[in-house]
N, C-alpha and C positions, 0 to 999 in steps of 0.2 A: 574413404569418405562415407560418412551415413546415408542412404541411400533417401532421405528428406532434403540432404541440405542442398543437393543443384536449385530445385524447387522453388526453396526459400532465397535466391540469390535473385531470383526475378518479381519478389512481391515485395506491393508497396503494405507497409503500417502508417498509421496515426499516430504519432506520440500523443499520450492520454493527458501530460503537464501544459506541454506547446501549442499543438494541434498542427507540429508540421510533417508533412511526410516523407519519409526516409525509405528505403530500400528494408527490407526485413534483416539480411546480412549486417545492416549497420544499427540495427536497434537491439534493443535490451530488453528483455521479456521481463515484465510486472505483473507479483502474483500477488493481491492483495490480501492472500493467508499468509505470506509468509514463508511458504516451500515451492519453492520452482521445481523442484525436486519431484514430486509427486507431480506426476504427469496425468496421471485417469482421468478420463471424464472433465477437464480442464479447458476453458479459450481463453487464451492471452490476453492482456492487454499489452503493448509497448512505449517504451521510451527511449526518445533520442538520445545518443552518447552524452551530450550536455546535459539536458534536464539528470539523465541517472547519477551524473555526477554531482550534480548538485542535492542530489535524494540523501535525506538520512540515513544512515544504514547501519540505525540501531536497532536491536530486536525491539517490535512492537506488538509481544504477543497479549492478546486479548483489545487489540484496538478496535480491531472492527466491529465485535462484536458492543463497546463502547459507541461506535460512533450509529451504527444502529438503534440500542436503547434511548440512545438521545435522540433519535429523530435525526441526524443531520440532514441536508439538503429539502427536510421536507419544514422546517421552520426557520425565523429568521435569523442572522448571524451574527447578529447581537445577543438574542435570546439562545440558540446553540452555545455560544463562547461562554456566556455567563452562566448554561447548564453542565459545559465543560469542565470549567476551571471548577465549579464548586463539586463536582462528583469526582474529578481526579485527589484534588486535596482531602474529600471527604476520607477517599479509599489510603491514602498517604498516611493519613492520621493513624488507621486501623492497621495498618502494616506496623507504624512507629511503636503504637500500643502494646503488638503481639513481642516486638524485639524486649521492651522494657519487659516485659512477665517470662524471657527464655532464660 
């Protein structure tokens, strides 16, 4: 046994989706880069076995730094969605473009 996991068998987390609390043993570690993997310098967030299950878990690399440039949470989510949708599509296009010129 890794000499972490007794530890973690007695702490509560928050699921970051639900907001309910679980046992650390029975949640699922969310790394919002992408690499759980990379351990440095890192604080968890968690999720419950339900919410993860329900979690996408498609690669979403460079989301974050998307939802950043957009402001999310810091403007409204009307205004977010509809700067969403046209910067993704935008970026879609430009991909479509480079395939039609290979």
């Amino acid at each position: 046994m890794w000499p972490w996991s007794s530890r973690n068998r007695m702490t509560t987390v928050t699921c970051l989706a639900c907001g309910d609390e679980t046992g650390r043993s029975m949640a699922r570690e969310y790394d919002k880069y992408g690499n759980r993997w990379d351990r440095e310098d890192k604080a968890f967030e968690y999720l419950c076995k339900t919410c993860h299950r329900d979690l996408c878990h498609h690669p979403r690399g460079g989301l974050e730094d998307l939802l950043i440039e957009l402001e999310a949470g810091e403007r409204d989510q009307e205004a977010f969605l509809r700067a969403y949708l046209l910067t993704v599509q935008e970026r879609q296009d430009r991909v479509e473009e480079r395939r039609e010129w290979e």
